[in-house]
Phi, psi and omega in degrees: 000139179301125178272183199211146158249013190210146165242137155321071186292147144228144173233147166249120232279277180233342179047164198245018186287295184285156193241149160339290201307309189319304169239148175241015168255003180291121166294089191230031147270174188286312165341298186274298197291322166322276162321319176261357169303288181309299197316325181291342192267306157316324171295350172121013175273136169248034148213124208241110178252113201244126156238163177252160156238162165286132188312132178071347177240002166084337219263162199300147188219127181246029169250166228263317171346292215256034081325312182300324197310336223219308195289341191274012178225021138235015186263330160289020208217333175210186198232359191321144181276150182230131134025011232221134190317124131238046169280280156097221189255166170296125182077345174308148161318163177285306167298359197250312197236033168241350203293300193309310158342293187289325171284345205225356158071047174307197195244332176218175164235147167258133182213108190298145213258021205143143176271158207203138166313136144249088202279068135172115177318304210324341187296327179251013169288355203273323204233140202264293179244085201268171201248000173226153170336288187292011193286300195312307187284276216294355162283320205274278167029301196273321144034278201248038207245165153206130179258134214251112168222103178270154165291347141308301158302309193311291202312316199288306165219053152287330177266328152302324191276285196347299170332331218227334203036069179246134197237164211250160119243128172282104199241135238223124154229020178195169155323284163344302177316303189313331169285343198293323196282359204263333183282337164267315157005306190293301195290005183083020167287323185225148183215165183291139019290144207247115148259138205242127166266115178280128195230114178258150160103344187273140181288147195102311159291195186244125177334137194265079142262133215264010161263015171240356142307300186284016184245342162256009166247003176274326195277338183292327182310296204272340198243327182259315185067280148231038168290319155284115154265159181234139176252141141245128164257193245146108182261143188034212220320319181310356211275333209252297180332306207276284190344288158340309184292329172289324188310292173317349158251036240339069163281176185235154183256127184214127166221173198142135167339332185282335208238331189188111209263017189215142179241012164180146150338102183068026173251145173260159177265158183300316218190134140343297185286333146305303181270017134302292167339325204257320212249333175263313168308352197244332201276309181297321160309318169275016179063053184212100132328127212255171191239137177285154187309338171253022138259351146280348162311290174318290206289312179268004165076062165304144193253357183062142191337312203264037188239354196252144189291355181214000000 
């Protein structure tokens, strides 16, 4: 893996899994995802991973309209590099969670590296009374879902955001991705710095366990060499363990509201920016230095800030 001497925090704001009714600190006004985006950026994230929402009903949103509400006053308020989903919401279209990326040109994109069962209803066995129409059914839903990332959708769209010189995470959610990514790697579609998000924990992925970290980060190793840093994330209880862990094995990190709604067992977190707080103080405590937005810039080879469309 390529090294580094500093890790890399990225937080992810609201994503599109948790529902309103779940937290009443999950941000999911323009507002809010504002405010806590800059406070995470002040707590030490130098990468801001952006999803939207709809104004008043909280549900996941790719249009670019309910972006605007929100990136230029956090591109005036920090310097955090941003971020932004074409993951989008569960079931959207292809033309739908390339939209925002393409209108507004980021410095990154997130781009799922394979389709996968993406499981979870369990979520709404938990809560009795949600507060808006749509929670239930788009938790239950996921039953029977599957998110659809064909090598069609990939090639479609590394090659539009390229065009614009927008660089990816890569979010890797089993072993398998990881060849998926090595085969555009292989056609000359994508080239290094590779940043590989490793994603644990989602029913349907490969498990948040720390012998299936070191078994995607040995395979990242032969298929890539140093071509690649890998960051990880961990949904709920898993975020802080796995994350520690990479870090210590000097990986890069992503915590945030999107992956997990808790900052300790059976606490909710206020904010984002708490669980910066928590995740750079547990780094600084091991002597492991966190890298500021223009040296994630530097390492993954970034096009800056004053290249992006908002």
């Amino acid at each position: 893996m390529r090294p580094s001497s500093k890790v890399i925090v990225s937080c992810a704001i609201t994503g599109s899994i948790h529902t309103p009714t779940m937290s009443p600190h999950l941000p999911v006004s323009a507002e809010a995802i504002g405010t806590q985006a800059i406070d995470a950026a002040r707590a030490g994230a130098a990468i801001l991973h952006l999803h939207a929402r709809v104004e008043g009903t909280g549900a996941p949103s790719q249009k670019p309209e309910d972006y605007a509400r929100f990136l230029p006053r956090i591109r005036d308020n920090c310097d955090a590099v941003v971020n932004i989903t074409t993951g989008g919401g569960l079931g959207m279209s292809l033309e739908d969670r390339l939209a925002p990326a393409l209108a507004f040109a980021p410095e990154l994109a997130s781009m799922n590296m394979g389709s996968l069962n993406f499981n979870i209803s369990g979520a709404a066995r938990k809560i009795k009374e949600f507060q808006h129409d749509w929670e239930r059914p788009y938790l239950e839903m996921t039953q029977d879902f599957i998110l659809s990332n064909t090598f069609t959708q990939i090639e479609r769209g590394i090659r539009a955001l390229s065009e614009q010189g927008t660089r990816f995470e890569y979010e890797c959610y089993d072993v398998g991705h990881l060849y998926n990514l090595a085969h555009f790697l292989d056609r000359g579609l994508v080239d290094g710095p590779l940043f590989v998000q490793g994603v644990f924990g989602i029913l349907g992925g490969i498990a948040a366990e720390t012998e299936h970290l070191l078994h995607m980060r040995r395979t990242a190793d032969r298929l890539f060499g140093d071509q690649y840093v890998m960051s990880v994330l961990a949904a709920g209880r898993h975020q802080m363990p796995m994350a520690v862990t990479n870090a210590t094995l000097g990986g890069h990190v992503r915590v945030g509201l999107e992956d997990s709604i808790y900052i300790a067992k059976g606490e909710l977190a206020r904010s984002n920016a708490q669980q910066v707080e928590k995740i750079t103080r547990i780094l600084n405590e091991l002597s492991i230095e966190t890298a500021t937005p223009d040296e994630a810039r530097a390492l993954l080879g970034l096009k800056g800030a004053a290249h992006v469309k908002f």
